[in-house]
C-alpha positions as CSV (number, residue, x, y, z in Angstrom):
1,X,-31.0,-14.2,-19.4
2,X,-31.0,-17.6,-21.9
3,X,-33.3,-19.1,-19.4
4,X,-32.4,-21.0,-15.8
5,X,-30.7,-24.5,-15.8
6,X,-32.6,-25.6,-12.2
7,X,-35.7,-26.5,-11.8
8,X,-38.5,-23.6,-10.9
9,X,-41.7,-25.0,-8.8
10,X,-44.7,-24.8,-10.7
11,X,-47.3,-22.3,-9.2
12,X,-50.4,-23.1,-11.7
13,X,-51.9,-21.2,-14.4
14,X,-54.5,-18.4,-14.4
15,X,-58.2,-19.6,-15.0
16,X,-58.4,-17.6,-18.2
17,X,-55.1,-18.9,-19.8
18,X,-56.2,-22.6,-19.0
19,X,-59.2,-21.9,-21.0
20,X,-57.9,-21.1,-24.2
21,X,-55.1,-23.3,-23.9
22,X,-57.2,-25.8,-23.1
23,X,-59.6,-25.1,-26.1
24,X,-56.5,-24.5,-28.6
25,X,-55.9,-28.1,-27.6
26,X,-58.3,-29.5,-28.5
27,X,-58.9,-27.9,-32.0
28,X,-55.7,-28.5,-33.1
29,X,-54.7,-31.9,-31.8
30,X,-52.2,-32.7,-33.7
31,X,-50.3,-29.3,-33.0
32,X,-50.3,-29.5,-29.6
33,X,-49.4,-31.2,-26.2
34,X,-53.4,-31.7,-24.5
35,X,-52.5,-29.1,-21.7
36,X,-53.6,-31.3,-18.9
37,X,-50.7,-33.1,-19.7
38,X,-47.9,-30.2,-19.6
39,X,-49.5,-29.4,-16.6
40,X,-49.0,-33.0,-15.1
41,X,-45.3,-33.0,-16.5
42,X,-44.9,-29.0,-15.5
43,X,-46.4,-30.4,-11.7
44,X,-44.3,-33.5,-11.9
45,X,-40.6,-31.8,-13.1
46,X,-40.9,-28.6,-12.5
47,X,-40.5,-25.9,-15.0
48,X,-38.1,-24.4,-16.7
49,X,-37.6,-20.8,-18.8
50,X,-36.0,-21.1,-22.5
51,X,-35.7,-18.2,-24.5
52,X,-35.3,-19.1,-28.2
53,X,-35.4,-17.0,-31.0
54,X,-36.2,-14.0,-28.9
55,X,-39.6,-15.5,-27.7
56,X,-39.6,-16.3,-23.9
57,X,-40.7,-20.3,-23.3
58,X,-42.0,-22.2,-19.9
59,X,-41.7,-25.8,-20.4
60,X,-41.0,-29.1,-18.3
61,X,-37.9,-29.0,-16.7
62,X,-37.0,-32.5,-18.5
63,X,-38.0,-31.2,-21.8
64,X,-36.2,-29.7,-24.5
65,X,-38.3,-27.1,-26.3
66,X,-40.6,-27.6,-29.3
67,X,-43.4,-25.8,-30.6
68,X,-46.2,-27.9,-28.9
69,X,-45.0,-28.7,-25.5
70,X,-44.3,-25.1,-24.1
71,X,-46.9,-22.0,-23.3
72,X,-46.1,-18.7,-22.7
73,X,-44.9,-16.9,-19.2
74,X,-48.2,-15.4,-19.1
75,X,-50.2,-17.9,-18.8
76,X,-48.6,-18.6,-15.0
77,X,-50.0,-17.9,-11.9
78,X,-47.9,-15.1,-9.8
79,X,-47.9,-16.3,-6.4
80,X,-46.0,-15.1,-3.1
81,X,-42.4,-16.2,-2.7
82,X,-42.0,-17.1,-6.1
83,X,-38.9,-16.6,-7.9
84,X,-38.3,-12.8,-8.6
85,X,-37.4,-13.0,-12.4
86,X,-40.0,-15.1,-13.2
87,X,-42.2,-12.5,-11.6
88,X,-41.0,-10.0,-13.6
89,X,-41.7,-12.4,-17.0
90,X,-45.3,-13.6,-16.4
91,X,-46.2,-9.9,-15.7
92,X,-44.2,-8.1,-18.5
93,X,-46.1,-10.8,-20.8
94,X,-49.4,-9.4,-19.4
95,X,-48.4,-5.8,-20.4
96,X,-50.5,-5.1,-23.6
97,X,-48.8,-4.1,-26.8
Protein backbone atom coordinates (compact mmCIF):
# COMPACT_ATOMS: atom_id res chain seq x y z
CA UNK A 1 0.00 0.00 0.00
CA UNK A 2 1.63 3.71 -1.06
CA UNK A 3 -1.35 5.15 0.73
CA UNK A 4 -5.20 5.76 -0.47
CA UNK A 5 -6.05 8.46 -3.11
CA UNK A 6 -9.85 9.14 -1.53
CA UNK A 7 -10.60 10.85 1.24
CA UNK A 8 -10.85 8.73 4.77
CA UNK A 9 -13.32 10.42 7.53
CA UNK A 10 -11.58 11.58 10.35
CA UNK A 11 -12.50 9.63 13.65
CA UNK A 12 -10.43 11.84 16.27
CA UNK A 13 -7.36 11.21 18.11
CA UNK A 14 -6.79 9.34 21.40
CA UNK A 15 -6.68 11.69 24.62
CA UNK A 16 -3.09 10.66 25.31
CA UNK A 17 -1.71 11.28 21.69
CA UNK A 18 -3.48 14.86 21.70
CA UNK A 19 -1.45 15.55 24.68
CA UNK A 20 1.87 15.28 23.64
CA UNK A 21 1.12 16.38 20.32
CA UNK A 22 -0.35 19.09 21.59
CA UNK A 23 2.62 19.89 23.99
CA UNK A 24 5.35 19.09 21.12
CA UNK A 25 3.51 21.96 19.58
CA UNK A 26 3.97 24.21 21.39
CA UNK A 27 7.68 23.78 22.30
CA UNK A 28 8.70 23.64 19.08
CA UNK A 29 6.67 26.18 17.18
CA UNK A 30 8.44 26.73 14.51
CA UNK A 31 8.70 22.83 13.63
CA UNK A 32 5.37 22.15 13.70
CA UNK A 33 1.62 22.70 12.51
CA UNK A 34 -0.30 23.82 16.26
CA UNK A 35 -2.30 20.46 16.19
CA UNK A 36 -5.60 22.10 16.72
CA UNK A 37 -5.15 23.18 13.40
CA UNK A 38 -4.42 19.69 11.54
CA UNK A 39 -7.18 18.68 13.41
CA UNK A 40 -9.50 21.45 11.94
CA UNK A 41 -8.02 20.72 8.37
CA UNK A 42 -7.95 16.67 9.22
CA UNK A 43 -12.08 17.41 10.31
CA UNK A 44 -12.54 19.74 7.43
CA UNK A 45 -10.87 17.47 4.34
CA UNK A 46 -10.68 14.41 5.57
CA UNK A 47 -7.48 12.39 5.90
CA UNK A 48 -5.40 10.81 3.90
CA UNK A 49 -2.47 7.80 4.45
CA UNK A 50 1.13 8.58 2.69
CA UNK A 51 3.75 6.25 3.17
CA UNK A 52 7.17 7.93 2.38
CA UNK A 53 10.40 6.67 2.99
CA UNK A 54 9.03 3.59 4.72
CA UNK A 55 7.38 5.65 7.55
CA UNK A 56 3.49 5.49 7.45
CA UNK A 57 1.85 9.39 7.42
CA UNK A 58 -1.92 10.63 8.23
CA UNK A 59 -2.31 13.98 6.84
CA UNK A 60 -5.12 16.34 5.34
CA UNK A 61 -6.56 14.94 2.42
CA UNK A 62 -5.64 18.36 0.50
CA UNK A 63 -2.15 18.32 1.74
CA UNK A 64 0.92 17.10 0.32
CA UNK A 65 3.25 15.71 3.03
CA UNK A 66 5.94 17.58 4.97
CA UNK A 67 7.52 17.05 8.15
CA UNK A 68 5.20 19.40 10.31
CA UNK A 69 1.77 18.87 8.98
CA UNK A 70 1.29 15.05 9.42
CA UNK A 71 1.21 12.72 12.82
CA UNK A 72 1.49 9.23 13.04
CA UNK A 73 -1.46 6.43 12.53
CA UNK A 74 -1.23 5.92 16.10
CA UNK A 75 -2.27 8.75 17.28
CA UNK A 76 -6.07 7.96 15.74
CA UNK A 77 -8.93 6.99 17.41
CA UNK A 78 -10.16 3.29 16.27
CA UNK A 79 -13.76 3.56 15.95
CA UNK A 80 -16.63 1.06 14.59
CA UNK A 81 -17.13 1.00 10.91
CA UNK A 82 -14.04 2.47 10.14
CA UNK A 83 -11.99 1.58 7.24
CA UNK A 84 -10.39 -1.92 7.79
CA UNK A 85 -6.73 -1.08 6.70
CA UNK A 86 -6.54 1.84 8.56
CA UNK A 87 -7.63 -0.34 11.45
CA UNK A 88 -5.00 -2.48 10.96
CA UNK A 89 -2.28 0.82 10.85
CA UNK A 90 -3.30 2.76 13.91
CA UNK A 91 -3.08 -0.61 15.87
CA UNK A 92 0.12 -2.07 14.39
CA UNK A 93 1.59 1.47 15.39
CA UNK A 94 0.42 0.79 19.00
CA UNK A 95 2.37 -2.56 19.04
CA UNK A 96 5.55 -1.86 21.17
CA UNK A 97 8.94 -2.40 19.68
Amino acid sequence: MSGYSESLPFQGIEEEGYLKLKAESDEFPEYATPIDDLIKRFEIEGIKIVIEKGRVYVISFNSSITNNNCIFPRFLKVEDGMDNNLRMLIKAGKQPG
